[in-house]
C-alpha positions in Angstrom: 36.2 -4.5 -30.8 35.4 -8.0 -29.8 31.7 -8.4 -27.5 32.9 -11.5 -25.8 29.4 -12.8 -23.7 31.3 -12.4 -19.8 29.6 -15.3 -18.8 31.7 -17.8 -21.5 34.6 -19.0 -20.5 35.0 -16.5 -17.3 39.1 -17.3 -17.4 39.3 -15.7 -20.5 37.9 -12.1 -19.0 40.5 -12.4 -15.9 44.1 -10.6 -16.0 47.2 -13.0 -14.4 47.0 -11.5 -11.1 43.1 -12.2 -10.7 43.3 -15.6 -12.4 45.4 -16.6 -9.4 44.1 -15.4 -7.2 41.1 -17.4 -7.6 42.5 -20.0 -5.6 42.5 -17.6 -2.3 46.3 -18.9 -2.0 47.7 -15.9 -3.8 49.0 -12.3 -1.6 46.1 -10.1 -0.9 48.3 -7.0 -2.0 48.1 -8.8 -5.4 44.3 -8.7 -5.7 43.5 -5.1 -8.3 41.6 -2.9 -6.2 39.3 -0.4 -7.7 39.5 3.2 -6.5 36.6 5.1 -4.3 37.3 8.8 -5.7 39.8 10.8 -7.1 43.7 10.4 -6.4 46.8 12.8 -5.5 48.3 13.9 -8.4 51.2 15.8 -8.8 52.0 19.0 -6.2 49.4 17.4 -4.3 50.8 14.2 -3.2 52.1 14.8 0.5 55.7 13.2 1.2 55.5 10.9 4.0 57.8 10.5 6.5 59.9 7.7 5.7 61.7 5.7 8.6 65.3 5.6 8.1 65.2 1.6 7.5 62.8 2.5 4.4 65.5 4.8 2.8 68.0 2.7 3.9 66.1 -0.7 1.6 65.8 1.9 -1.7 69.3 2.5 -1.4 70.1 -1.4 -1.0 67.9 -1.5 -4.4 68.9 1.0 -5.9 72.8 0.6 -5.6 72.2 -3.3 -6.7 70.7 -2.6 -9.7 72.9 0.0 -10.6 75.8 -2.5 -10.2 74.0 -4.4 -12.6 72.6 -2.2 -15.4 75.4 -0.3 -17.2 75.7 -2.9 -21.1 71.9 -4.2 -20.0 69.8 -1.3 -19.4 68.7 0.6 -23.1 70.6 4.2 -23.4 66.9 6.1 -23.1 66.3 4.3 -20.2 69.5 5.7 -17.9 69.0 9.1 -19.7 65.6 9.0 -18.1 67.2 8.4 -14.5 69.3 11.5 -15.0 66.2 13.8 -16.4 64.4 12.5 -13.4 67.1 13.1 -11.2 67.1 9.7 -9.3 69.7 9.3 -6.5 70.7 7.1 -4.5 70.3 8.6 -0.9 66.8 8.6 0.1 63.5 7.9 -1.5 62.8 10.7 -3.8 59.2 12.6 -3.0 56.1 11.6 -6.1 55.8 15.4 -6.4 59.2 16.3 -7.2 59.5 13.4 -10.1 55.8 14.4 -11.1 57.6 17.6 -11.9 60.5 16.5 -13.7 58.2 14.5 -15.8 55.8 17.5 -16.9 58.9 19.5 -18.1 60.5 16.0 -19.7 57.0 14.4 -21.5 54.1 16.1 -20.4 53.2 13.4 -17.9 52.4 13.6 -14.1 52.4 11.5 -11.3 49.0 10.1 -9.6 49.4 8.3 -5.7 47.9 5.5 -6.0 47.1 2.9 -2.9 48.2 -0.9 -4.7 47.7 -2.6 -7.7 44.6 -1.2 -9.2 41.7 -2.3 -11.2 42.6 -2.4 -14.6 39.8 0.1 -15.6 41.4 2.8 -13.0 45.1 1.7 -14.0 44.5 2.4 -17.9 42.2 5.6 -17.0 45.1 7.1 -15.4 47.5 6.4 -18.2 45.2 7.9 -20.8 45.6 11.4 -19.0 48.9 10.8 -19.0 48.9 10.1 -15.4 51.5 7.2 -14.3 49.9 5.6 -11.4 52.5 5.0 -8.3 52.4 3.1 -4.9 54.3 5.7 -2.1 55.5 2.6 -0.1 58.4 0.5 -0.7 59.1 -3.5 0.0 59.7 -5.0 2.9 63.2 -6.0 3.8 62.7 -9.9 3.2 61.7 -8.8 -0.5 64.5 -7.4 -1.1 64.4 -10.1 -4.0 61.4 -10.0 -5.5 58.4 -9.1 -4.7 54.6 -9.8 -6.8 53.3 -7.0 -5.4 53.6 -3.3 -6.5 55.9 -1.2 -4.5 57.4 2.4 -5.5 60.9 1.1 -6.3 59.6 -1.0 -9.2 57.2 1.7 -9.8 60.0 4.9 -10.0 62.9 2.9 -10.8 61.1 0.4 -12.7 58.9 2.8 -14.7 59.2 6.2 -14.4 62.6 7.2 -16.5 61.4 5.2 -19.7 58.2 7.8 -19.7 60.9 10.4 -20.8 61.3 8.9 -24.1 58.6 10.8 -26.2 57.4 7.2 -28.1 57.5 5.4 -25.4 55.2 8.6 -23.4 52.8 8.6 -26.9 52.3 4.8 -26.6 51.7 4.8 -22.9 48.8 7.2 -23.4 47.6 5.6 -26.6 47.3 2.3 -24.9 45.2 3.9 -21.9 43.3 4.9 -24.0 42.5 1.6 -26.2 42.9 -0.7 -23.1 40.2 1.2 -21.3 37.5 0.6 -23.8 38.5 -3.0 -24.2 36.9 -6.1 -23.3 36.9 -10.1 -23.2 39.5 -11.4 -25.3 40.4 -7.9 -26.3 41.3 -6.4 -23.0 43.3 -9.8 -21.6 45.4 -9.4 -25.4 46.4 -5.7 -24.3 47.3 -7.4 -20.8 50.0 -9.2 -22.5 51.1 -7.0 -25.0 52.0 -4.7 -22.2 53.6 -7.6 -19.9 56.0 -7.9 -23.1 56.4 -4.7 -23.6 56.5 -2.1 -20.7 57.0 -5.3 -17.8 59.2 -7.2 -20.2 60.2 -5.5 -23.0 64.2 -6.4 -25.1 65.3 -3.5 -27.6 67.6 -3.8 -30.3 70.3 -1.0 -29.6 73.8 -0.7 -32.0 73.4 -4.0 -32.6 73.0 -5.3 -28.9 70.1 -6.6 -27.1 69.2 -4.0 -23.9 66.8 -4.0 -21.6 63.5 -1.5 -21.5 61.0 -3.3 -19.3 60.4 -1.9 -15.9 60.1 -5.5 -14.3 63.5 -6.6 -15.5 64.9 -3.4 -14.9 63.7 -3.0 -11.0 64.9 -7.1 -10.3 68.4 -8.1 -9.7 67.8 -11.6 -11.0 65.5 -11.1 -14.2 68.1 -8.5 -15.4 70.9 -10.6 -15.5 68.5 -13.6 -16.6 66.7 -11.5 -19.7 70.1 -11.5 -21.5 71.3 -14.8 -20.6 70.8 -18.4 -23.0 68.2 -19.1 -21.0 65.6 -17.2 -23.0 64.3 -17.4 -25.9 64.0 -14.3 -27.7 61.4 -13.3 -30.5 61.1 -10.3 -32.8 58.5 -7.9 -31.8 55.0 -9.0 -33.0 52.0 -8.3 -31.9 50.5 -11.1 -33.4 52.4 -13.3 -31.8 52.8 -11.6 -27.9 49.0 -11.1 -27.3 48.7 -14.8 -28.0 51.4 -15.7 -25.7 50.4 -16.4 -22.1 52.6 -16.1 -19.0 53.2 -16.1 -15.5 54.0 -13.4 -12.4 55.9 -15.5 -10.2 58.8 -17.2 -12.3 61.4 -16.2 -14.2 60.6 -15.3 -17.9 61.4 -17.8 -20.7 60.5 -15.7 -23.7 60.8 -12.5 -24.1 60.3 -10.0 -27.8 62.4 -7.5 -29.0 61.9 -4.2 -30.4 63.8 -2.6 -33.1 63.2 1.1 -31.8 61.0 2.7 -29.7 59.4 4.0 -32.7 58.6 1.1 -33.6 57.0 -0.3 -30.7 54.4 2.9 -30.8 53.9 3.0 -34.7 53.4 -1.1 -34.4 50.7 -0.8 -31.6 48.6 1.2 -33.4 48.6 -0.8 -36.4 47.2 -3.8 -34.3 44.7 -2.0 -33.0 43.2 -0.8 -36.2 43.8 -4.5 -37.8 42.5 -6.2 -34.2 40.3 -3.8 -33.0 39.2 -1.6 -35.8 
């Protein structure tokens, strides 16, 4: 691995999210916190009690996206939503899709309180541990929203971790991310922006959707498929050179020709990048 000195060129050793916030401008819930002690994992997590209006926003969210996602959305990713059991109704409890995810992958589900540190984020993933918020947007973000919030986080994330590559990879890159640094640990940052956040798949020979950020967002799925980006063939090369930004709309995005490949590929890069 790379031992960039931290004190040249201190951009280079910041993720997106703490890059701008370095202005002060940017929302505090986008700021990575680093946790205090050990998280709720699994049968542990208590549900809380969710106001009606709370239910009532996941089931704006969810029924819009669904609308949206049948000839976008990858076929692993709705058979995911059925293994997990999502619904429409309410907002399902952490430890019930914790659960479905032990018997699906082997995975679990840790409570986590925002967007974490990336230290604690990639811990978690490397005990196969997907790290969740229990709160869900406000109503004027029904949109978008920058900050982490269990719809993306579930709905986003979650089914995708029932495909057994894209499980191994998750894992494998906790691992390798969490003993990364400098230039090493901000080219992981965006190979998993343009992957898990933003990730095209080639699928009987259609482009579909696998990344959790288009997948939870009304307007990027529709956009991700649309002439107004340009897509690349998956190369790692290429992505962990390629910067990009939280708040806008993504103009490039890479696609993968399996699942398989996007796991087999990763590890190549790390022993060729990292050794």
């Amino acid at each position: 691995m790379n031992q960039d000195n931290p004190d040249q060129n201190a951009d280079q050793g910041l993720s997106a999210y703490e890059r701008a916030a370095q202005d002060g401008a940017a929302d505090p819930r986008c700021v990575p916190v680093r946790l205090d002690g050990p998280v709720p994992e699994g049968s542990a997590i208590e549900v809380p009690d969710y106001p009606d209006v709370d239910h009532e926003t996941w089931r704006i969210l969810y029924d819009r996206q669904m609308e949206l996602l049948p000839g976008r959305a990858c076929r692993d990713y709705l058979e995911g939503q059925t293994a997990l059991g999502l619904g429409r109704e309410r907002i399902p409890a952490l430890r019930d899709l914790g659960g479905r995810l032990e018997a699906t992958s082997g995975w679990n589900v840790a409570r986590i309180p925002g967007l974490l540190h990336e230290e604690d984020f990639f811990g978690l993933l490397a005990r196969r541990r997907f790290p969740t918020t229990d709160y869900i947007r406000q109503r004027h973000e029904l949109d978008y929203t920058p900050a982490p919030d269990m719809f993306h986080d579930i709905f986003g994330h979650m089914p995708m971790i029932t495909n057994p590559s894209v499980a191994a990879f998750y894992e494998e890159f906790g691992k390798i991310a969490g003993r990364a640094r400098g230039s090493d640990r901000r080219c992981l940052e965006r190979f998993y922006w343009f992957t898990v956040e933003f990730g095209l798949v080639h699928e009987a020979g259609e482009l579909r959707v696998y990344g959790s950020g288009i997948l939870s967002s009304p307007r990027e799925v529709v956009h991700a498929l649309s002439s107004d980006v340009e897509v690349l063939p998956f190369d790692p090369e290429v992505m962990t050179e390629t910067e990009y930004d939280v708040w806008h709309l993504q103009p490039k995005l890479f696609v993968v020709d399996s699942f398989e490949q996007l796991e087999e590929g990763f590890r190549a890069w790390v022993r060729d990048r990292l050794g």
